[in-house]
VOVEX-595694 format. One record per residue: residue in three letters; x, y, z of N, C-alpha, C in turn. Coordinates in steps of 0.05 Angstrom, whole numbers, plus 5000, padded with zeros to 4 digits. Layout:
N
ALAXYZXYZXYZ ...
***
This chain:
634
UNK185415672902182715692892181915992891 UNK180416072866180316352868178116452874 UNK176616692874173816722890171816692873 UNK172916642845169816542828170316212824 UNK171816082837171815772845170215792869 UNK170715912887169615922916166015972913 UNK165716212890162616222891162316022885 UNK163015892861162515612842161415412860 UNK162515362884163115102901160715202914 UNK160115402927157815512950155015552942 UNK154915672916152215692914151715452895 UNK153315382877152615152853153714892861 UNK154914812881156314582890158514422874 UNK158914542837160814422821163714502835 UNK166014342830168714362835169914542810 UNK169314522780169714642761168614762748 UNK169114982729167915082709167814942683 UNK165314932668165514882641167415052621 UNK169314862600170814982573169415242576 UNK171915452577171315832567168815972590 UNK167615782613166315962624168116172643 UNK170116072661171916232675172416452651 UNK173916392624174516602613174216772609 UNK170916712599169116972613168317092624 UNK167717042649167616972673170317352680 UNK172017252674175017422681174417632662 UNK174117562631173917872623171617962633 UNK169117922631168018192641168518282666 UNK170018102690169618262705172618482707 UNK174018352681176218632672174818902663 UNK172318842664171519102644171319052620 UNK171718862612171518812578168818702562 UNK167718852539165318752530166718542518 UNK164318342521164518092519162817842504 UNK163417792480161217512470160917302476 UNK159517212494160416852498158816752484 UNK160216542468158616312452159215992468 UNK157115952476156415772488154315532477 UNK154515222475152315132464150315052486 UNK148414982474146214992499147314722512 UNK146914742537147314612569150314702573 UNK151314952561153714992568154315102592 UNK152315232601152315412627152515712639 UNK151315832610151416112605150816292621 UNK149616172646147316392668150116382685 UNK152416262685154016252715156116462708 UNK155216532677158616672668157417082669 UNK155117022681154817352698153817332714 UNK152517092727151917072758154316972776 UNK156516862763158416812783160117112794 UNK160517222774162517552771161217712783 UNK157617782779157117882796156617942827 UNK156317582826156317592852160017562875 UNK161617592858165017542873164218012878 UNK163218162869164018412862161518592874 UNK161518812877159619002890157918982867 UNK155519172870153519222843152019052844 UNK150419122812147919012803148218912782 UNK147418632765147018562742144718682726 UNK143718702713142118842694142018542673 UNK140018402673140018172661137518282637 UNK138518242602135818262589134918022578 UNK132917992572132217702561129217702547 UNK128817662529126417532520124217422527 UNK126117202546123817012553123617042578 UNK120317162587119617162611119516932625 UNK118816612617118616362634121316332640 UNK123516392630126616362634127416472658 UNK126416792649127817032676125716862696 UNK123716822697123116802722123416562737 UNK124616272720126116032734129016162751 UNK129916342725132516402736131816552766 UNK130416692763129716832792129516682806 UNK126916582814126816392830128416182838 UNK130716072831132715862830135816122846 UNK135516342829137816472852136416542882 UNK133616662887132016672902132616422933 UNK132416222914132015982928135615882943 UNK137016012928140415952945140816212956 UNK138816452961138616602994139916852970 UNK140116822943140517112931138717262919 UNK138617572927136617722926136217802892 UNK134517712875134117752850131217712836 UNK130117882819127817972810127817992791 UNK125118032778124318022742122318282739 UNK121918382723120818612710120918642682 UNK116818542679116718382648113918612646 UNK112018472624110718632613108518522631 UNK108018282645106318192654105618232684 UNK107418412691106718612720104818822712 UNK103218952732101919162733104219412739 UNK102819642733105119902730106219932766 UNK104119822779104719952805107519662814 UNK106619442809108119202813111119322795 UNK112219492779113719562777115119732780 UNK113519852795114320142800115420092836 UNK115119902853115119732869117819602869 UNK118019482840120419302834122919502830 UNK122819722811124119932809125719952829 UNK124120092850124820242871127220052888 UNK125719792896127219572908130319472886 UNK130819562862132919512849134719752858 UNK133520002862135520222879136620102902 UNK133420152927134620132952135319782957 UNK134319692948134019372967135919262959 UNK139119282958141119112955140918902940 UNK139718902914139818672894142218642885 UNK141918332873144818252856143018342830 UNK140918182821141218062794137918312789 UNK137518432768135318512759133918422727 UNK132918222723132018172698129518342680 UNK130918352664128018562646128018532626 UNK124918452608124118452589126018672560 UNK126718622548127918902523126019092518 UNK122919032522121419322509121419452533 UNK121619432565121419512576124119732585 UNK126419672566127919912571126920152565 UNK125220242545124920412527123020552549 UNK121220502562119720612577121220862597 UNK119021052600120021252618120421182648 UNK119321022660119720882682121920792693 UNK122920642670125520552677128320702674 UNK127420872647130121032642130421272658 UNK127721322683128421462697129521312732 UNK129921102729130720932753133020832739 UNK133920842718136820612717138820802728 UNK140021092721142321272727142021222762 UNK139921152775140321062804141020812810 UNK140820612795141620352799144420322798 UNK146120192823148220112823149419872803 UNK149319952777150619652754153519622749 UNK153319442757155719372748156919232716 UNK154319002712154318892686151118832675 UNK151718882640149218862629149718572609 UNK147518462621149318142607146018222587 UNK146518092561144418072538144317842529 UNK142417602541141517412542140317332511 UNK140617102502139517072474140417222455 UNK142717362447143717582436143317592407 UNK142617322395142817332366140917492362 UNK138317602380135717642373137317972363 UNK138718052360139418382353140118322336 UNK141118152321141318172300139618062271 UNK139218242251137118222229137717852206 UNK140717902220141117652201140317302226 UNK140417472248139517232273137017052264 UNK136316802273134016682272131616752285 UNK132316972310129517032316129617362326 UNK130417412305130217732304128017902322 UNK129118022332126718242357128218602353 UNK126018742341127118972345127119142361 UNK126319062387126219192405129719192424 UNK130618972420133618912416135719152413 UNK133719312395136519562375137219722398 UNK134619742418134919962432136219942457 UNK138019682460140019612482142219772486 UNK142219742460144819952470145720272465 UNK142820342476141920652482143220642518 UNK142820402527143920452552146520472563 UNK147820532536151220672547150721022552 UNK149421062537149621292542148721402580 UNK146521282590146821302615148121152638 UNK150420952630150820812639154120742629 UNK155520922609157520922594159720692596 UNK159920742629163320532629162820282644 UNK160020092644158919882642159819702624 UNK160719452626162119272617159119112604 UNK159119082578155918902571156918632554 UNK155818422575156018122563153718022551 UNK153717962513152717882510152817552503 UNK150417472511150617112505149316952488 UNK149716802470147816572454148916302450 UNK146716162449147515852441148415892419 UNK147815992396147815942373148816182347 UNK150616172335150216522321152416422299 UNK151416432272153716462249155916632254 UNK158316572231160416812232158517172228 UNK156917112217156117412208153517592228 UNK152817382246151017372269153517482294 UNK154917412293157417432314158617722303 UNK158417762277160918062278157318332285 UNK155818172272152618452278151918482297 UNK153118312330151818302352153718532361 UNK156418462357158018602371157318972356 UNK157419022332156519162320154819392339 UNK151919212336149819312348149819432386 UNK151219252393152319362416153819452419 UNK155419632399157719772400159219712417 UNK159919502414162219362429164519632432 UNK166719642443169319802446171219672431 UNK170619442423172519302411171319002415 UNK172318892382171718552384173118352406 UNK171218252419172218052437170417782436 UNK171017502425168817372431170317142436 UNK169116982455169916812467167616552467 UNK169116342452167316152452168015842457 UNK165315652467166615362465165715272437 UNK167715102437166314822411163814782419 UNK162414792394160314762385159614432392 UNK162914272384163113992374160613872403 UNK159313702401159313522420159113172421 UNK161513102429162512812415160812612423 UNK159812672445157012412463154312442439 UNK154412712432151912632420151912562387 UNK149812362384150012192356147812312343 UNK148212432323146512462297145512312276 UNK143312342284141712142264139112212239 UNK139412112223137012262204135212032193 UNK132411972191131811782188129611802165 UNK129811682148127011752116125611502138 UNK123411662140121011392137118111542133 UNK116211452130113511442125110911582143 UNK112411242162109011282188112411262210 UNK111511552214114111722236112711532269 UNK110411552264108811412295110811142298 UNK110010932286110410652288113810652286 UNK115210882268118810832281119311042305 UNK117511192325117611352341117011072360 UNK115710952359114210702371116910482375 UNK117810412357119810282358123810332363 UNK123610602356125410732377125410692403 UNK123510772421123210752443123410512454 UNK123110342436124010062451127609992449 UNK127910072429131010172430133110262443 UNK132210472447133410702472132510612493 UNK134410722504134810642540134411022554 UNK133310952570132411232587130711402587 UNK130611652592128111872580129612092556 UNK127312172551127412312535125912572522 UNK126112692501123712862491122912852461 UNK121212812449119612772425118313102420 UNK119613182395118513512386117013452357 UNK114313602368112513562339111513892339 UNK110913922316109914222315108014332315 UNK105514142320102514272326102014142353 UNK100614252380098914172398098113902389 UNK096713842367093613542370096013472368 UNK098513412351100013262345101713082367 UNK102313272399102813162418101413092426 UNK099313102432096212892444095912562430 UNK095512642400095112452392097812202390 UNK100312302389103412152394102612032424 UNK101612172434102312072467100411832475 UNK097511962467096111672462096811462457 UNK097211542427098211222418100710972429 UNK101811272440103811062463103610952478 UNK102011182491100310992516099310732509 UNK097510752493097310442482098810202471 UNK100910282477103210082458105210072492 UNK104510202512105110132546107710262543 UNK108610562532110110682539109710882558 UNK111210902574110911182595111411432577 UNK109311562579109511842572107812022583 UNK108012242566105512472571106112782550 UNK104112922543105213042529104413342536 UNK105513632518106413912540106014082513 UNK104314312511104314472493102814732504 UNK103714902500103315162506100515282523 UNK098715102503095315162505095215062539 UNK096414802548095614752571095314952595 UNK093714922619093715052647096315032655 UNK096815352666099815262684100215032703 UNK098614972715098214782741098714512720 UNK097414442703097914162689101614232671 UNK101614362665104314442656106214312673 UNK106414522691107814452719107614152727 UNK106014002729106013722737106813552711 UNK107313682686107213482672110913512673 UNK112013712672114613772672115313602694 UNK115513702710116413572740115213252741 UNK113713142735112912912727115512702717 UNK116512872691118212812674120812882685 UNK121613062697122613182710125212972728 UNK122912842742123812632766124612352761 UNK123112332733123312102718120111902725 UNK117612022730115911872737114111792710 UNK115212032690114111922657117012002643 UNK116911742627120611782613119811842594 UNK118011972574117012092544115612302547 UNK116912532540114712862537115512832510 UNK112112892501112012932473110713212475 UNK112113482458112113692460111913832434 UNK111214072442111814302426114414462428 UNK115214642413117214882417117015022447 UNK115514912458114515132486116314962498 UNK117014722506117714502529120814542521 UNK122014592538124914482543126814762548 UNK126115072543128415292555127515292581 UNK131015302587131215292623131415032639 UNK130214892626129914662638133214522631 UNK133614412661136914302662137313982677 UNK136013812660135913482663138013542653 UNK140313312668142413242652142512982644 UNK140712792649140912562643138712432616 UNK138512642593136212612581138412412553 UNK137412182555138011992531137312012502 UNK134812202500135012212461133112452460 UNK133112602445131012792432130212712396 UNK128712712390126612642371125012902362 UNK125812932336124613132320122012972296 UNK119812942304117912902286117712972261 UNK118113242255117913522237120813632236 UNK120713772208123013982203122414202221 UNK125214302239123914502253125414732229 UNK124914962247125115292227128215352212 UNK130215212232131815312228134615062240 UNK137215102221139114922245139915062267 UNK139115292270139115412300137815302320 UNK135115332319133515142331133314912335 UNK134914722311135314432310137114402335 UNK139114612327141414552340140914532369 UNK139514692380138614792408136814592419 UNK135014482402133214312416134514142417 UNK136414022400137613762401140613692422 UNK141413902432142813962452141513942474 UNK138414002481138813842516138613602514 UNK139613392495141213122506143513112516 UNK143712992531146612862534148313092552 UNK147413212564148613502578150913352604 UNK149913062617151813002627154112852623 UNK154712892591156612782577156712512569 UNK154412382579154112092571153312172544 UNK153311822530152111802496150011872497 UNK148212012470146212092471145612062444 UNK143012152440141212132408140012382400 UNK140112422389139212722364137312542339 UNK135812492349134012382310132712562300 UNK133112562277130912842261130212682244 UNK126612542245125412462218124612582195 UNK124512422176124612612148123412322126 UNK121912592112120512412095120512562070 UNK120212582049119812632024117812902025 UNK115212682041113213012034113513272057 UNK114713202073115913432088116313662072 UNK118113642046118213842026114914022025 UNK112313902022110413972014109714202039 UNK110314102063109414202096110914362095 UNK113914432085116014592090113814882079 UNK114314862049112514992030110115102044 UNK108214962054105515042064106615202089 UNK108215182101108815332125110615632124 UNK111715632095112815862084110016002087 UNK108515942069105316102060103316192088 UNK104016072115103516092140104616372146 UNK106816342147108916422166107816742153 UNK108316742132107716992109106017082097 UNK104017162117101617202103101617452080 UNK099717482060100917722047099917962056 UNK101818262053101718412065098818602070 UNK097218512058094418652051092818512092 UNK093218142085092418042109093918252141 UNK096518352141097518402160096318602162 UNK095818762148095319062158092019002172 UNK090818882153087818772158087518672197 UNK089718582211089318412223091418672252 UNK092418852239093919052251090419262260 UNK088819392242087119492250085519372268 UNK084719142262082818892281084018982310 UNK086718912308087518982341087319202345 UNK086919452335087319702345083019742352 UNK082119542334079619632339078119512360 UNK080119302365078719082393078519162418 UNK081419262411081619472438080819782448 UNK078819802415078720082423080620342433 UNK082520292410084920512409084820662393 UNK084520982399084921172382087121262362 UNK086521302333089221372324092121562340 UNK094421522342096121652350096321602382 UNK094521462397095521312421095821032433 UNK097421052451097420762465100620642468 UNK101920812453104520722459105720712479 UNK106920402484108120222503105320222528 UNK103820162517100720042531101019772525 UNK100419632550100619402553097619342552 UNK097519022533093518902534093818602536 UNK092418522552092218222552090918132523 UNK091817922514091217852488090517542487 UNK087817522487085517332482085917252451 UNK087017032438087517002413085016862411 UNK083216692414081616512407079516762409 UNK078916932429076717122431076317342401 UNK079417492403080317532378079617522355 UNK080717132349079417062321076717022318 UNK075916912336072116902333071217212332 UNK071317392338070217642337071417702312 UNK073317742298073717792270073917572243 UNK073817362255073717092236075417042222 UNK078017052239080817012229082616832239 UNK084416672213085216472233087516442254 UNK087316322270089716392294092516312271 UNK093516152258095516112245095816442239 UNK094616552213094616832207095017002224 UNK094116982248094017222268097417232277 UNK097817022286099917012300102617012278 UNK101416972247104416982234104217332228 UNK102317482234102017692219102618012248 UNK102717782279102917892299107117862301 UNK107217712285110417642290111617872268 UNK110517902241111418042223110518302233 UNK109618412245109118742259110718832279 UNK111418602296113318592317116718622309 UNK116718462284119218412262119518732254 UNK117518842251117019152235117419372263 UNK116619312290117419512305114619632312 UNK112719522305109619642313108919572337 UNK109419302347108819202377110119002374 UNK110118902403111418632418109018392423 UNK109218252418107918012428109117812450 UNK107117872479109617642494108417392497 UNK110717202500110516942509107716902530 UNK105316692532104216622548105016702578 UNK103116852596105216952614103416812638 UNK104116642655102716532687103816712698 UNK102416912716102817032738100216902768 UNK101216882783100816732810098517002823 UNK097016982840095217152853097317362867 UNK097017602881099317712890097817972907 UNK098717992931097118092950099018302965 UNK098418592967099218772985098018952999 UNK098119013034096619053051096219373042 UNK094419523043094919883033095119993061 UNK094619893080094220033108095419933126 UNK097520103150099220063161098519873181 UNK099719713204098919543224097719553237 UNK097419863251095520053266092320063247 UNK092620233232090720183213088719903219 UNK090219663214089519433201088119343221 UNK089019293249088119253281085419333289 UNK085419623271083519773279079919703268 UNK082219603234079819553218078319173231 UNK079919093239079518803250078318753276 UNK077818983295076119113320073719163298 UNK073119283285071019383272069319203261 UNK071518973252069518873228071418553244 UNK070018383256069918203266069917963245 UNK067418033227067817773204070017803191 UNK072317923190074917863170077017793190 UNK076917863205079217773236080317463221 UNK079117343233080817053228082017033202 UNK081017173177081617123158084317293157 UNK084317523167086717733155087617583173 UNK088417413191090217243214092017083200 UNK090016933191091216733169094016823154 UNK092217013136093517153112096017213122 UNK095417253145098617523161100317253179 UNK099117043179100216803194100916593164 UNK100216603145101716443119104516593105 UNK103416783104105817023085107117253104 UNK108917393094111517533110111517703086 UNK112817933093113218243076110618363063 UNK107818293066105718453051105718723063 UNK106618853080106519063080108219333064 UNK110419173048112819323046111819293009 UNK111719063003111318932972109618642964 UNK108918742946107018412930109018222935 UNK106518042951106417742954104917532940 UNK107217402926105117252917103317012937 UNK100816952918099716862945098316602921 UNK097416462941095716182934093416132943 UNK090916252922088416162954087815882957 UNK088315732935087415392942089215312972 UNK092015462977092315363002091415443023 UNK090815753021089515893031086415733049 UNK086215603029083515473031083515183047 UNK085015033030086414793050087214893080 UNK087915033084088815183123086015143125 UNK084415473116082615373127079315263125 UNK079915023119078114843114075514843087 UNK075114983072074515153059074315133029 UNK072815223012073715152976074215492979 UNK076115512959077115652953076115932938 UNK073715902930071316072918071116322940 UNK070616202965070616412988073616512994 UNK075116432992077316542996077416822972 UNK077216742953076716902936075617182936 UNK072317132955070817242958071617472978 UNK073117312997074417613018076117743006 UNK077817572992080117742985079518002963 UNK076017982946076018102938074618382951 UNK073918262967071618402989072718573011 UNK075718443016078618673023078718933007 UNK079118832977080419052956078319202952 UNK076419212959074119352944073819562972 UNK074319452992074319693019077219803026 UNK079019843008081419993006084219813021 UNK083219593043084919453060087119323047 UNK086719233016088919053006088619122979 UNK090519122960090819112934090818762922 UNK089118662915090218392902088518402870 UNK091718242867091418192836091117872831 UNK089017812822088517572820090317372802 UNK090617162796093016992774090917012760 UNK093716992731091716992699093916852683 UNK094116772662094516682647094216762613 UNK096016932605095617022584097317112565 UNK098817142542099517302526099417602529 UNK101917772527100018042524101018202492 UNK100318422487101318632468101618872472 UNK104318992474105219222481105119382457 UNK103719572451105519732429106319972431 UNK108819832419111519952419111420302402 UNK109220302394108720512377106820562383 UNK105720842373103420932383101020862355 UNK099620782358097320632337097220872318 UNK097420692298097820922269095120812253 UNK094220952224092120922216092720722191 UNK092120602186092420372164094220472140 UNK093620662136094820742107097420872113 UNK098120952140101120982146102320792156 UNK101120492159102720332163104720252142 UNK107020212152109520192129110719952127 UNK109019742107111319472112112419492076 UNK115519462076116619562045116319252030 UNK115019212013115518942000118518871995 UNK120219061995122618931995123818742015 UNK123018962045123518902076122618542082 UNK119718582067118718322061119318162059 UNK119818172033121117912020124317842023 UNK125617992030128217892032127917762068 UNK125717822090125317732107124017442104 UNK121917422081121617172073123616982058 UNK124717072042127316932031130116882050 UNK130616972071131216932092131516672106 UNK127016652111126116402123127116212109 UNK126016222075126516042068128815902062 UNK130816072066133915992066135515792081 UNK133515882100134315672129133115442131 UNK130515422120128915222115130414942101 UNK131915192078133514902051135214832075 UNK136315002080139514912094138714632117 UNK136314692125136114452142134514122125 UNK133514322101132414032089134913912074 UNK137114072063139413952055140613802078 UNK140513952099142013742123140213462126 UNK137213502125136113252127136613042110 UNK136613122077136413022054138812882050 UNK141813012063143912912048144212662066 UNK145912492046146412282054150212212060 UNK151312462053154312432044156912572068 UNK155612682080157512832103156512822124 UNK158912852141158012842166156112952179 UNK154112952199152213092206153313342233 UNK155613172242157313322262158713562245 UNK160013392233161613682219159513912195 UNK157713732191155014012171155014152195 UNK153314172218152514282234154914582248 UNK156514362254159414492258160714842231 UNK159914632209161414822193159115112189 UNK156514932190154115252190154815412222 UNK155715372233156615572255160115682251 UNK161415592230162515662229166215602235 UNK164615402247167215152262168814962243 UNK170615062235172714862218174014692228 UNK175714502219177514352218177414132239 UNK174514112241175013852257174713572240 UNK174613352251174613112234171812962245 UNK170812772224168812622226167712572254 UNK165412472262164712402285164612102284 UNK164811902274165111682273161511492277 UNK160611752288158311512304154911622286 UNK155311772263152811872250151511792232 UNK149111702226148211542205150011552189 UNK151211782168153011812148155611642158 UNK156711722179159211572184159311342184 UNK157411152194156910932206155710812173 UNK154310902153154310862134157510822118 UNK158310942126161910972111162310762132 UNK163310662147163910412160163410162154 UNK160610182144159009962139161109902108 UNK161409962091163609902071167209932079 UNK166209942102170509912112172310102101 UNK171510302104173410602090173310652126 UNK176210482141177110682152179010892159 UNK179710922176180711242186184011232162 UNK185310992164187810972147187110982112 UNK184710852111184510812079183611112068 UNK181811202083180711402081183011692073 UNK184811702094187911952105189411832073 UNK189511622071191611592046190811592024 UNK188111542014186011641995186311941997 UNK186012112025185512332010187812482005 UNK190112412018192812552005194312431977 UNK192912241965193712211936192112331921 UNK190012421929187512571917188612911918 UNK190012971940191313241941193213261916 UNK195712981931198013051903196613101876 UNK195312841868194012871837192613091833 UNK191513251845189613481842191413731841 UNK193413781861194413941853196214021829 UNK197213781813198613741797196713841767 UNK194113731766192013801735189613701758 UNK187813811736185213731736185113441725 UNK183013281738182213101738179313031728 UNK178212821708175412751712175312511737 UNK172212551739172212351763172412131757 UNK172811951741173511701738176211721736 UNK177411891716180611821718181411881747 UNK179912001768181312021794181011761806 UNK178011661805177411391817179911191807 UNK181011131782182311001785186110981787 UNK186211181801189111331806189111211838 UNK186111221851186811211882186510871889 UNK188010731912188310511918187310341929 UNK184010421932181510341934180210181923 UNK178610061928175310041912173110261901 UNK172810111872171310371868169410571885 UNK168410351902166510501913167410641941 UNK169910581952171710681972171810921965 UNK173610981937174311211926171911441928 UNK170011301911167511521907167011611937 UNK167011471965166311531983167911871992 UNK170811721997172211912002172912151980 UNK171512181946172312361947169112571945 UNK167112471944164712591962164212791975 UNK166212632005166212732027168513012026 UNK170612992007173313261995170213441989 UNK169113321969167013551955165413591963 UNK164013591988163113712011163613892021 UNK165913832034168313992047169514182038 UNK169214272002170214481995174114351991 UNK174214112002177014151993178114011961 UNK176013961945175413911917174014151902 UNK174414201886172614391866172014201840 UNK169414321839168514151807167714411790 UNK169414421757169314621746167414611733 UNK166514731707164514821695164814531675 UNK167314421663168214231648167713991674 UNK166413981695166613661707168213531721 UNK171113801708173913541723173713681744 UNK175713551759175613581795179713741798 UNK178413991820181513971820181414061852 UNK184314171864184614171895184014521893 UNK182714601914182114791932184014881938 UNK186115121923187515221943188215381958 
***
């Protein structure tokens, strides 16, 4: 057994590694830059937390998503390994704190936001940090042809230069052939290396369903399926009102979208979690990070953005290799919603700029400052003060961010967080003095450990439960500490913020190129068809479509997908099918063919024939010429 089996077994309790994680696993810790393509529930976080932790050093983890880094933290945290996050939603001193502790305090793992490389802060603390590996979490995001493009991404790999003979692993669920050669690209890899699993996954069954009223066959699914699950719709009311109506029809559920309180969040997850409600009906917010392995079906209401995203949401089924379900409903006027959500997504460029000054004026920012200034961002406050709609805001806050003007982060919960400013002596002294805070700073110093050294996070509702108390007054001291120099606390909030990344420019030097534009909109919409063709067709596999948009050839049918199972339903199997299509080769390669004189060359039924040769002209291994006839691909 070798010593990244041995971590395997100690901190994660598995006997094995998942397909290609060791692999990787070994090269980077050869030194070799490294791509892992992984599909989601593959187990991407162990293939630089296992290496790092068999080896001296520091990981340097980047990532996007602040609710991610900070599960991940907390979850290595919690198996006794020392690891931290550093996002936009700390205060300067809370990082400057964290910094320091990534020098001296023997960390493994350091996670950080991407805009936050660029800061002076950090690029004057990394040449002190002991790294060993820079793993680049979500990796497709560097690239322009990726589904969720971030340009703050480009500037990753500015950190060779201080950091030169650093081994950098980057990782994604998801990435075309041409997504895979721009990552490596952009990270100036030393050389192409990518290492990936099958995409394939044989437990799970693909399904596509035309119907109408999506409620009443969402309704009747569920009586179908056996187990829990997750249901994805793409507006907030839309999970409320699904969940209702279930409720009324005596299904266990509950439903999870962004807008909620962290505290209801948290119980609704973990709710579901344990299995105490077997239906979350959700938004795009519900399901990264989260590692149920026993989830029985996911349910797409709506076309989502992309088969990246399809792909991803529809992968946390079935993660413990049992059968599973993938449904994506589809209806006709979806086409209409597709369309209306292009016109969303894209507002025209006159609105963006309009909505670019709004923010510079809300906040009262002077031309030519503010760069990499962090602001809490009140969207509903926002739109009511300028009378704009949140759809617009937010497609026109994504297309500025797309452009390199600012960052917009994810909803950020940060917890209350408390540090003592005055030494023990000090503190003794101040608690002789002032008698009414005694019991309370007792407490505080009898619930929590390390406030003297660094922020704690803290809880006053329990605070309050000890002692006896609503929590209002807890409040009240704690603010009534900070205001007489004794403690620094930062109270919990809940919010979005906006960094920009640039220093606020004046409207008329803002630069968005209508070309940049529109080939960024034509883009969207590219991906859009590709998935309404995947919904729409009725003729190939859904395993192997999916498969072949990533890039994955030569595998064979999945046997178990509406389409397949449609081909069954007429008795074209696996023999009739293999000898259909190699008389279809001979005759093809020999002349061109029309499609009837092929139909009746092969030893089928007509309608056998048409099946299997369909499925050739899908596949690319038929061509149909400009004249109709059909010949072989060679």
């Amino acid at each position: 057994m070798n010593i990244y089996q041995q971590i395997l077994i100690r901190y994660w309790g598995y006997p094995d590694f998942r397909p290609v994680q060791e692999d990787i696993i070994k090269s980077v810790a050869a030194g070799h830059d490294t791509l892992g393509l992984l599909p989601t529930g593959g187990g991407k976080s162990l293939t630089f937390q296992v290496p790092t932790l068999a080896g001296d050093g520091m990981c340097l983890v980047i990532t996007p998503l602040i609710a991610l880094m900070k599960d991940q933290v907390e979850k290595l945290v919690q198996k006794g390994i020392k690891a931290m996050a550093i996002h936009s939603g700390l205060s300067r001193e809370e990082i400057d704190i964290g910094l320091n502790n990534a020098i001296y305090g023997n960390y493994k793992f350091l996670y950080v936001s991407p805009e936050r490389l660029t800061t002076d802060i950090f690029r004057i603390r990394l040449p002190q940090m002991n790294i060993s590996l820079v793993t680049v979490d979500e990796a497709h995001c560097i690239s322009q042809w990726g589904y969720d493009f971030r340009p703050s991404y480009l500037k990753i790999a500015e950190l060779r230069e201080q950091i030169p003979d650093i081994p950098f692993l980057a990782l994604t669920a998801t990435a075309t052939s041409r997504v895979i050669d721009d990552i490596q690209e952009k990270l100036k890899f030393r050389e192409k290396n990518v290492l990936r699993a099958s995409f394939q996954r044989e437990n799970l069954v693909y399904t596509v369903k035309n119907v109408e009223d999506k409620d009443r066959y969402i309704l009747d699914l569920l009586h179908q399926l056996n187990g829990s699950g997750i249901v994805y719709a793409r507006s907030r009311k839309k999970t409320r009102d699904l969940a209702n109506y279930l409720r009324q029809e005596k299904i266990s559920c509950d439903y999870y979208h962004a807008g909620l309180q962290q505290e209801s969040r948290n119980r609704k997850q973990s709710e579901w979690m344990t299995g105490h409600t077997r239906v979350i009906i959700a938004t795009n917010a519900f399901g990264m990070g989260i590692d149920k392995p026993d989830v029985r079906f996911v349910i797409h209401m709506d076309i989502p953005d992309s088969i990246e995203s399809y792909f991803q949401e529809a992968g946390r089924a079935g993660r413990d290799g049992k059968t599973a379900h993938a449904v994506l409903l589809y209806s006709p006027s979806d086409q209409k919603s597709v369309e209306q959500r292009i016109r969303i997504n894209y507002p025209e460029i006159d609105e963006i700029k309009q909505i670019y000054r709004a923010i510079g004026n809300y906040y009262q920012i002077p031309v030519g400052t503010a760069r990499y200034q962090v602001f809490d961002f009140n969207v509903a406050d926002f739109a009511a003060r300028y009378k704009l709609s949140i759809m617009t805001i937010y497609s026109s806050l994504k297309f500025l961010q797309l452009e390199g003007y600012l960052e917009l982060t994810e909803e950020i919960y940060n917890p209350s967080k408390l540090k003592f400013l005055v030494n023990r002596d000090e503190l003794y002294k101040f608690q002789i003095a002032n008698i009414d805070f005694d019991a309370f700073i007792k407490l505080v110093l009898r619930t929590y450990t390390g406030l003297f050294t660094d922020y704690v996070t803290i809880y006053e509702e329990s605070l309050a439960n000890q002692a006896k108390v609503k929590p209002e007054l807890i409040i009240q001291y704690l603010k009534r500490l900070s205001s007489m120099g004794i403690i620094r606390y930062i109270p919990q909030k809940k919010t979005p913020v906006i960094i920009f990344t640039e220093e606020r420019l004046d409207v008329k030097s803002l630069h968005i190129s209508k070309e940049h534009y529109l080939d960024r909109k034509k883009e969207y919409t590219e991906r859009l068809d590709t998935l309404l063709e995947y919904a729409s067709g009725k003729n190939r596999c859904r395993s192997l479509y999916l498969l072949a948009y990533f890039g994955e050839k030569g595998q064979v049918k999945c046997g178990q997908c509406d389409v397949c199972m449609q081909d069954q339903e007429l008795d074209v199997n696996k023999y009739e099918f293999d000898k259909a299509a190699d008389i279809t080769q001979k005759l093809l390669r020999e002349k061109p063919l029309s499609l009837e004189e092929l139909v009746k060359e092969l030893p089928l039924p007509d309608e056998k024939s048409i099946i299997v040769i369909r499925w050739l002209l899908d596949h690319n291994k038929i061509l149909r010429g400009l004249d109709e006839r059909l010949s072989w691909n060679k």
